[in-house]
C-alpha positions in Angstrom: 41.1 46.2 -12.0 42.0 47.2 -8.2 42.0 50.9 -7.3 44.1 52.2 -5.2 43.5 54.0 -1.8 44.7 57.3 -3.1 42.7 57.2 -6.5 39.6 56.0 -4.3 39.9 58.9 -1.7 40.1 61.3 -4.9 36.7 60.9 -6.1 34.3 63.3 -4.4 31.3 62.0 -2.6 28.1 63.1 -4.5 25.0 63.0 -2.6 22.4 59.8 -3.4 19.6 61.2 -5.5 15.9 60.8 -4.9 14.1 57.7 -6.4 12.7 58.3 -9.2 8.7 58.6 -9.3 7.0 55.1 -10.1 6.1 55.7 -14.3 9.8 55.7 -14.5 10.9 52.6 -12.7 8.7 50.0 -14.7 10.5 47.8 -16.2 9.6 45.3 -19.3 10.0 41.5 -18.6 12.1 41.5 -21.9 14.4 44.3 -20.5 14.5 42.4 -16.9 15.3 39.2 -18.9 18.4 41.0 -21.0 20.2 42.4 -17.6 20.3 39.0 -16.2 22.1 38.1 -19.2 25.5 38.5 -17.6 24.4 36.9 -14.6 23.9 33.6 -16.5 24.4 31.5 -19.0 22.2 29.2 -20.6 23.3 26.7 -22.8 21.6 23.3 -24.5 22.3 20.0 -23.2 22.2 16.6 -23.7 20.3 15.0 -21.4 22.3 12.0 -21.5 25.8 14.3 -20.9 24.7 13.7 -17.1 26.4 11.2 -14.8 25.4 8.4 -14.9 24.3 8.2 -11.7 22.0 11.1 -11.9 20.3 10.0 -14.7 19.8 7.0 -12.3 18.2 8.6 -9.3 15.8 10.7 -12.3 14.6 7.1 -13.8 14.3 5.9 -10.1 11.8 8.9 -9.3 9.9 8.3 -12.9 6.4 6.3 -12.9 7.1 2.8 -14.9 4.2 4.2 -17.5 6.3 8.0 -17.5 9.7 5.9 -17.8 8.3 3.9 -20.8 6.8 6.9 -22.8 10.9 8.1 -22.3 12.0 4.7 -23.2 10.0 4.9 -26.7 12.0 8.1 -27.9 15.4 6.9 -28.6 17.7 4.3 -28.2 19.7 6.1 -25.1 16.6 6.8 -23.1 15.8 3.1 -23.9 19.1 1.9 -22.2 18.7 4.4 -19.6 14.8 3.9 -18.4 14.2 0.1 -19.4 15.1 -0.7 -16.0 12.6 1.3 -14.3 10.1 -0.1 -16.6 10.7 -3.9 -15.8 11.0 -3.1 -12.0 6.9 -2.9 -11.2 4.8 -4.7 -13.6 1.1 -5.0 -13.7 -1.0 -7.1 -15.6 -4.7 -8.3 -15.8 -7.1 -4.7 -16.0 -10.2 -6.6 -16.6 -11.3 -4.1 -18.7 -8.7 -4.6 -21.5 -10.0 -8.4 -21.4 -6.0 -9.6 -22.7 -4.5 -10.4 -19.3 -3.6 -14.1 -20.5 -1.9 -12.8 -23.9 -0.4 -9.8 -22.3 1.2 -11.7 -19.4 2.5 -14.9 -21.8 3.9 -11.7 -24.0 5.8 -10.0 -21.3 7.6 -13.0 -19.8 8.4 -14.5 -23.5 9.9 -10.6 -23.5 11.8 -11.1 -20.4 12.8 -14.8 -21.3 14.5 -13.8 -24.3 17.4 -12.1 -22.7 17.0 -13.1 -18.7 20.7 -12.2 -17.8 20.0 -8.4 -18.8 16.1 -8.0 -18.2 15.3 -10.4 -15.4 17.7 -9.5 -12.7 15.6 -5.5 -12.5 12.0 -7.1 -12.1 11.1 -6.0 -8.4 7.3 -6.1 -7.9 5.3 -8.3 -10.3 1.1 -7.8 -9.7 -1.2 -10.4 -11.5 -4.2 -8.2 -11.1 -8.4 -9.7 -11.4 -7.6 -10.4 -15.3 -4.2 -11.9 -15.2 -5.8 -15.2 -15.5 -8.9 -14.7 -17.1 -10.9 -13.4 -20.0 -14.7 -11.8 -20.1 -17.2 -13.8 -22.3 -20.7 -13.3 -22.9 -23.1 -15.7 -21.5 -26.8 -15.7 -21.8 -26.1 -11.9 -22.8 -24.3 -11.4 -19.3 -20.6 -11.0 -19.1 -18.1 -13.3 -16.6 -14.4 -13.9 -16.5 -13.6 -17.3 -17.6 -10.1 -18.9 -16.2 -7.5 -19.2 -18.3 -4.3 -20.6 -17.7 -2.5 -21.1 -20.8 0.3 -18.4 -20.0 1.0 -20.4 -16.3 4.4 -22.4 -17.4 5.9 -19.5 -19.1 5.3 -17.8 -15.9 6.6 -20.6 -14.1 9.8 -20.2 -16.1 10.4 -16.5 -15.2 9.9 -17.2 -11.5 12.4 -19.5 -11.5 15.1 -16.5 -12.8 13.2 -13.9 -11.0 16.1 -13.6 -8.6 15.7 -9.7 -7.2 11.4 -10.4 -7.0 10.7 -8.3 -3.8 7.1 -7.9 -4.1 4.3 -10.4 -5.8 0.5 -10.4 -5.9 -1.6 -12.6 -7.5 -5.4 -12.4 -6.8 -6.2 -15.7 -8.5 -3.8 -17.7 -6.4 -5.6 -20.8 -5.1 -7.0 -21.6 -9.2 -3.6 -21.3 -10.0 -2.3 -23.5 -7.7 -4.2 -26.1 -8.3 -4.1 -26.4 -12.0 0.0 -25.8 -12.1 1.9 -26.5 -9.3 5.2 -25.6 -10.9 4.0 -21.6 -10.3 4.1 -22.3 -6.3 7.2 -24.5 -6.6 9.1 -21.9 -8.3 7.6 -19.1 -6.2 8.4 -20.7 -3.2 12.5 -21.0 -4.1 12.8 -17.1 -4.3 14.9 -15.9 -1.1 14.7 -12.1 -1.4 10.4 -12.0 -1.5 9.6 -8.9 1.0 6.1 -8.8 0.4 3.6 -11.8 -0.5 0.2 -11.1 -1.3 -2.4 -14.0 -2.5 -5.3 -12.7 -2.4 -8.1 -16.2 -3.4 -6.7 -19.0 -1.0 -6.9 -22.6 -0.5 -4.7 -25.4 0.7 -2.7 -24.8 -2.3 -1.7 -21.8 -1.3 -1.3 -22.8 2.4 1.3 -25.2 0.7 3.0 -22.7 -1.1 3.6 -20.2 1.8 4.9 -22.7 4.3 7.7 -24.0 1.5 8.5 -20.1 1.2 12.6 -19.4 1.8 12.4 -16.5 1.8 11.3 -14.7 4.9 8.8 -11.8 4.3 7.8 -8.9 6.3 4.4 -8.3 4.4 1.7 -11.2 4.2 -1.3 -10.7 2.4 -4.5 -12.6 2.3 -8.3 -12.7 1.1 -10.9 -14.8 0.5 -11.1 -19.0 1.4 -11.8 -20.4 -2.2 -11.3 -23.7 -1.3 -14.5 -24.8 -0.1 -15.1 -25.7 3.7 -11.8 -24.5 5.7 -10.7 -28.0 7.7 -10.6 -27.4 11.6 -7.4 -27.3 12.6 -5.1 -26.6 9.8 -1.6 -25.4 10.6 -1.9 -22.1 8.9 1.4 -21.4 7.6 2.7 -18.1 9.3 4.9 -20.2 12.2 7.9 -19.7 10.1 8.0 -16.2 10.2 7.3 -15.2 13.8 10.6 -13.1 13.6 10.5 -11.3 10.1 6.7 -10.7 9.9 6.1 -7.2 10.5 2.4 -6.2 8.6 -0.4 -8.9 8.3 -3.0 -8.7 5.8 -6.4 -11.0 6.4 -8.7 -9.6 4.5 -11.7 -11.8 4.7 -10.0 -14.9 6.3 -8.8 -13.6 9.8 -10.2 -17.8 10.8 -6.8 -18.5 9.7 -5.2 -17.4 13.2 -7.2 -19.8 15.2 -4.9 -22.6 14.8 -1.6 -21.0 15.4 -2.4 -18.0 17.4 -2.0 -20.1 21.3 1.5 -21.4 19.9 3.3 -18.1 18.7 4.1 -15.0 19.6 5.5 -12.3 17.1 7.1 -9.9 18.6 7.5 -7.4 15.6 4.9 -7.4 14.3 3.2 -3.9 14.0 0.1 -3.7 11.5 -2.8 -6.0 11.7 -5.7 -5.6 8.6 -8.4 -8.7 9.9 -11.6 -9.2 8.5 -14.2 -12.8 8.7 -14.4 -14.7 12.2 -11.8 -13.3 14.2 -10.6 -15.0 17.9 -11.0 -12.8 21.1 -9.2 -9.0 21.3 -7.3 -10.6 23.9 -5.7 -13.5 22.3 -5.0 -10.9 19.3 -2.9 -8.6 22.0 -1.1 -11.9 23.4 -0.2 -13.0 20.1 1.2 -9.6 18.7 2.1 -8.0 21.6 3.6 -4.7 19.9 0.9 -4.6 17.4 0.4 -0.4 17.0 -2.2 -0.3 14.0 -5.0 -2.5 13.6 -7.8 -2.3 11.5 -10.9 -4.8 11.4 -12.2 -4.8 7.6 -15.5 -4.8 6.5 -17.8 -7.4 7.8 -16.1 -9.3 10.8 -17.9 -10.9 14.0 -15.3 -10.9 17.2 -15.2 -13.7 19.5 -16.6 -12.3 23.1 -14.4 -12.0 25.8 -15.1 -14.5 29.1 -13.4 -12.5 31.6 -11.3 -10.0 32.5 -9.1 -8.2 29.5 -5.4 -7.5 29.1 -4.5 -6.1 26.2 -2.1 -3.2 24.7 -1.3 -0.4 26.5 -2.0 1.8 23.9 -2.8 1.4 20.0 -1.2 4.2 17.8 -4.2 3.3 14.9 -7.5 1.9 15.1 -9.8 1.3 12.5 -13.6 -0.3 12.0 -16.1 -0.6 9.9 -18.4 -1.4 12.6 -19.0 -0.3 16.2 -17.0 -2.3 18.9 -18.2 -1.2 22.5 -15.9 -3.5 24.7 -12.3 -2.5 22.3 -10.3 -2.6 25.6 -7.2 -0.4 25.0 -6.7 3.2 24.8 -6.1 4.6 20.9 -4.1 7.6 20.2 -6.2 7.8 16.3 -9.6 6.3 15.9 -11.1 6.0 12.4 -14.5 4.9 12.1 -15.6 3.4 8.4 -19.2 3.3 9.1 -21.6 6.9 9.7 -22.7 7.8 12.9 -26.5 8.7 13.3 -27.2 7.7 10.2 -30.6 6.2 12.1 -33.1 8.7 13.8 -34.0 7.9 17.3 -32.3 8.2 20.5 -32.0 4.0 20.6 -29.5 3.6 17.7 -28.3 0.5 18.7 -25.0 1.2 16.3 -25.1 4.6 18.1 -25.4 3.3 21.5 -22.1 0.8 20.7 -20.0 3.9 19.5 -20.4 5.8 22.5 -18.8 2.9 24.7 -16.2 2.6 22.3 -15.2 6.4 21.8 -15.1 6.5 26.1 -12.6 3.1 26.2 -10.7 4.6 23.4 -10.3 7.9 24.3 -8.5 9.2 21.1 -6.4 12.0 20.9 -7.7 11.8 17.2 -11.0 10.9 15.3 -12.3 10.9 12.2 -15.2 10.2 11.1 -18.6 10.7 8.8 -21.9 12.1 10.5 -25.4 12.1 9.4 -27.9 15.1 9.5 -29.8 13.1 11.0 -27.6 12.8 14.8 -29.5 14.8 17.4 -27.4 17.0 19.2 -27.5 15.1 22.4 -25.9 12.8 20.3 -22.7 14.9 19.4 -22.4 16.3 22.9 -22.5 12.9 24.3 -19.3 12.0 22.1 -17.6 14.9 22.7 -18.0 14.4 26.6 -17.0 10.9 26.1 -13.7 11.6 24.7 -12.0 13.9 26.9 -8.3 13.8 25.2 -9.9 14.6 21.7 -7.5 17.7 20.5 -8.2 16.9 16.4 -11.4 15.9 15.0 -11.5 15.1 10.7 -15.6 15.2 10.4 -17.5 14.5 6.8 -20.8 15.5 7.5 -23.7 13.9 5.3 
């Protein structure tokens, strides 16, 4: 209730007393807890009182394997976190040795009600044991091919409407014993991100009847037996959307398209295998600003004079490159440096020329206990701009 000046100038001032002395001010957790009491309330809640909406966004920021442990508890949570569930599917561990039954299970699951289940699949990864089981063999284990769950899959491609993301690992095999899988992958129009990991012809095939137009392209291994000299490789379609190339151990594939296109958004390069000359890479993507060269890869040698990027944001090797001719603001190095003794390292000897031509603002990388310390004063001296270094020393 308000108080009135008059009542308020009544009251006489008294003066503030002293703290009192510390035994006196502890206070229990218990007691601390029961004088917030009127400060708030607490009440039980059904979690499914929420807007709708919010229980959304909390599904959206769940794992699919945390969403479907909340799906399994009762009918609402069902309802509510199904969605989340069917939007990234994996399937093939190798270790569970089911991949064939498990992926023939889940599309007869999404096939049986494809209005309500199939529009929220998003990203759909056939892993090493999608396609394949282990048997035993002379007392040694392999994966044997199996196919038997490739139509169903067919069918659920062909419904998959909102598929943004798909990998398959076994992709050329699979072509070639069912063509209706690349016939109905190639109709989807909103693929973001394609990933075939074994390729062949097939799969050459497959991505240049794509209509969709993907930013992501991924690639591995030739499976196919010799690669003929020059095929049109199937990235010409997609000069404009392509924005992060993926070629893992087949980086061969550029040599018969990279003198006719240019893509001028394109960003990330991953390249491993026989890859053309740093220039023609740099003429082909001219806005390239991470690149990294993947395990074992052999560079076609440069015949003259370079032109290449002004500067690379990210650069990464697995093995020493002494004539890289642009300037590289981070420089990861997959491969230890003087891991040999001896002042004639020749994988020593390249890395110096390539730290100098680099000149990273960044590096990181893993050094023996074996590199002399001529060695680390010569790569510091070589990289003047160096202001952050990560270092695993071994």
């Amino acid at each position: 209730m308000p108080v009135s000046s008059e009542s308020t100038l009544a009251v006489p001032i008294q003066p503030i007393p002293p703290p009192p002395p510390p035994s006196t001010v502890a206070v229990s957790r218990a007691d601390r807890s029961r004088s917030l009491d009127h400060l708030y309330t607490f009440s039980r809640r059904n979690l499914f009182a929420l807007n709708r909406d919010v229980l959304k966004t909390i599904s959206d920021f769940c794992a699919p394997g945390d969403a479907l442990k909340l799906a399994l508890t009762c009918k609402d949570a069902y309802d509510l976190a199904m969605p989340r569930v069917l939007s990234d599917v994996s399937i093939g561990d190798p270790a569970l040795n089911d991949g064939p039954d498990r992926l023939e299970k889940f599309c007869q699951f999404m096939l049986a009600d494809p209005r309500r289940r199939t529009r929220h699949l998003r990203a759909l990864r056939l892993l090493e044991g999608a396609f394949a089981r282990v048997t035993t063999v002379g007392g040694r284990d392999r994966l044997q091919a199996d196919f038997s769950s490739a139509d169903v899959l067919a069918n659920l491609l062909r419904q998959a409407y909102n598929l943004r993301l798909i990998h398959i690992r076994d992709a050329e095999p699979l072509f070639q014993s069912h063509p209706a899988v690349y016939e109905a992958l190639a109709q989807l129009t909103s693929l973001s991100e394609v990933s075939l990991y074994y390729i062949g012809n097939s799969t050459l095939k497959a991505i240049s009847q794509l209509r969709c137009t993907p930013a992501v392209i991924e690639n591995g291994l030739w499976k196919d037996g010799p690669r003929p000299q020059g095929d049109i490789t199937p990235f010409g379609p997609f000069v404009d959307s392509l924005k992060h190339l993926k070629l893992w151990e087949c980086g061969c594939m550029l040599e018969s398209v990279i003198d006719r296109h240019v893509w001028p958004n394109l960003h990330t390069l991953e390249i491993g295998g026989r890859i053309a000359k740093i220039s023609e890479l740099a003429h082909a993507f001219p806005n390239l600003r991470r690149l990294t060269f993947y395990l074992e890869f052999s560079v076609k040698p440069e015949t003259g004079a370079v032109t290449c990027w002004p500067e690379l944001d990210y650069l990464e090797t697995s093995a020493p490159l002494p004539s890289f001719p642009s300037p590289v603001r981070r420089l990861q190095l997959q491969y230890p440096v003087g891991s040999s003794s001896g002042p004639h390292n020749s994988s020593d000897l390249k890395t110096l020329p390539l730290m100098e031509r680099t000149n990273p603002v960044v590096l990181s990388c893993t050094v023996s206990d074996a590199a002399s310390g001529m060695l680390l004063e010569r790569m510091k001296s070589s990289m003047p701009s160096l202001r952050y270094l990560e270092l695993v020393y071994t």
